[in-house]
C-alpha positions as CSV (number, residue, x, y, z in Angstrom):
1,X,-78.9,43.4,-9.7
2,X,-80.7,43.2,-13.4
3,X,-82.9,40.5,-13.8
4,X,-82.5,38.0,-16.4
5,X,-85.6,38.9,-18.1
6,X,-84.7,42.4,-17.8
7,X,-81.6,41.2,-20.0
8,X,-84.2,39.4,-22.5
9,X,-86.1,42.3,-22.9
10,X,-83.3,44.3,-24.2
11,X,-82.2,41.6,-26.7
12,X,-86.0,40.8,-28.5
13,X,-85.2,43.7,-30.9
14,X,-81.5,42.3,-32.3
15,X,-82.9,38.4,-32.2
16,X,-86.2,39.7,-34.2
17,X,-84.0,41.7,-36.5
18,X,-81.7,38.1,-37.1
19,X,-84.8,36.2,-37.7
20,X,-85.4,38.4,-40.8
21,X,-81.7,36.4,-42.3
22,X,-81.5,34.0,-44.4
23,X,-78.9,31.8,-44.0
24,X,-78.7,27.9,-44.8
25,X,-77.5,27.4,-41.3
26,X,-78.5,28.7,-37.9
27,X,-75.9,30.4,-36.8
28,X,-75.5,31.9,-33.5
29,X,-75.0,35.6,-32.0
30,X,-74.2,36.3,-28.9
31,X,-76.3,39.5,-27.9
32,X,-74.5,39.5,-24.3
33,X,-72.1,37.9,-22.0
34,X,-71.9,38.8,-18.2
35,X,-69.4,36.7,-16.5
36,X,-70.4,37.5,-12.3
37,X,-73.4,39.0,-12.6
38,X,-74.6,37.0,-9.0
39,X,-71.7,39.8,-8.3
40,X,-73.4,42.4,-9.6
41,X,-69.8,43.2,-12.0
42,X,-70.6,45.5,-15.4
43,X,-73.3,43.8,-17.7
44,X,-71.8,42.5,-21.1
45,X,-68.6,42.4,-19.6
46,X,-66.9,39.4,-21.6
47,X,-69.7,40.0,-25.0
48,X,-66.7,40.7,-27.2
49,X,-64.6,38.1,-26.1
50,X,-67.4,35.5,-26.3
51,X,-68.7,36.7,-29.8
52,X,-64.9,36.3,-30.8
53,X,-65.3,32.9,-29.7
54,X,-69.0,31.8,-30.6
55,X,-70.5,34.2,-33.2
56,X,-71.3,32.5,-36.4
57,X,-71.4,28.8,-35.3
58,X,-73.8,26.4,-35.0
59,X,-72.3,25.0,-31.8
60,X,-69.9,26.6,-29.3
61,X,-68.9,24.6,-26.4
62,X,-66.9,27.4,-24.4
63,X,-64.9,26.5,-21.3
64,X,-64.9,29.7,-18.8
65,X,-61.6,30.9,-17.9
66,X,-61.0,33.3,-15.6
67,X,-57.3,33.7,-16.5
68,X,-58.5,35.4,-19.9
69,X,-61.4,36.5,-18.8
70,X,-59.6,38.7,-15.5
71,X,-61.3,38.7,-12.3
72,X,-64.2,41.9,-12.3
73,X,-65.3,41.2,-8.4
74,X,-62.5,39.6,-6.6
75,X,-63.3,37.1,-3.8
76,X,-66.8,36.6,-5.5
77,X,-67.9,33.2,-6.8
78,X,-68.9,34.0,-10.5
79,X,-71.7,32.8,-12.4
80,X,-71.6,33.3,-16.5
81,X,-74.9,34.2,-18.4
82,X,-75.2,34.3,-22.0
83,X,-78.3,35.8,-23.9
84,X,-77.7,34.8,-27.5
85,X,-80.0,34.3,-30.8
86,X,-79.8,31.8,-34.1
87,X,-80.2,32.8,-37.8
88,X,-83.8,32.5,-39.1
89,X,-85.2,32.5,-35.4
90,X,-86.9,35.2,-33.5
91,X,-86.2,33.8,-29.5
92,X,-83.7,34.6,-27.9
93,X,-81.7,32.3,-25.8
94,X,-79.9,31.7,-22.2
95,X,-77.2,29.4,-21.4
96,X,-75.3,29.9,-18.4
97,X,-73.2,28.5,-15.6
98,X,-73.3,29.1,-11.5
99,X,-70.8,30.7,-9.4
100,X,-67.9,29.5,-9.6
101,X,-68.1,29.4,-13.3
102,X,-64.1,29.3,-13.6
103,X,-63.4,25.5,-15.4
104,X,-66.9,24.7,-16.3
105,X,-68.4,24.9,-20.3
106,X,-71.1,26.5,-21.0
107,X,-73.2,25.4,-24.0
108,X,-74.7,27.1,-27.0
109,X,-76.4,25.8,-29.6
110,X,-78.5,26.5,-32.7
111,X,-78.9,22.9,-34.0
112,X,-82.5,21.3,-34.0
């Protein structure tokens, strides 16, 4: 299973690259989204649904459904972790939920 800070690793290189924006907000990217990686499912698995949702905001409270989401490891609680990076700063960030992530929000912000 990757590590988390195997998955922060990868990521410094696209965060360092939106610390160089200017922007008069700071808005978020997601960099990755992995909904069941404590089931070892396929790394950035939901990133396109939850940029869809999230990119561009200063806030995104985002409620995990598995309905939308589909179910990658079936009869396997879930967790959700999401690596994601704010205009005009070079650290990237983690939010994330535990197994079963299904119903619970997770938070991401780029507010002070």
């Amino acid at each position: 299973m990757k590590s988390i800070q195997h998955l922060l690793r990868l990521s410094i290189v696209v965060a360092a690259t939106l610390a160089g924006a200017s922007a008069a907000a700071a808005n978020l990217t997601v960099l990755t989204a992995w909904y069941g990686q404590s089931c070892n499912t396929q790394h950035g698995n939901v990133t396109a649904h939850m940029k869809s949702r999230c990119d561009g905001k200063e806030t995104c409270q985002y409620v995990v459904d598995a309905v939308q989401l589909g179910d990658p490891a079936p009869g396997c609680a879930k967790n959700l972790v999401v690596l994601y990076a704010c205009q005009g700063n070079a650290s990237v960030r983690l939010s994330q939920v535990g197994a079963e992530a299904n119903g619970k929000t997770v938070a991401l912000t780029c507010t002070p």
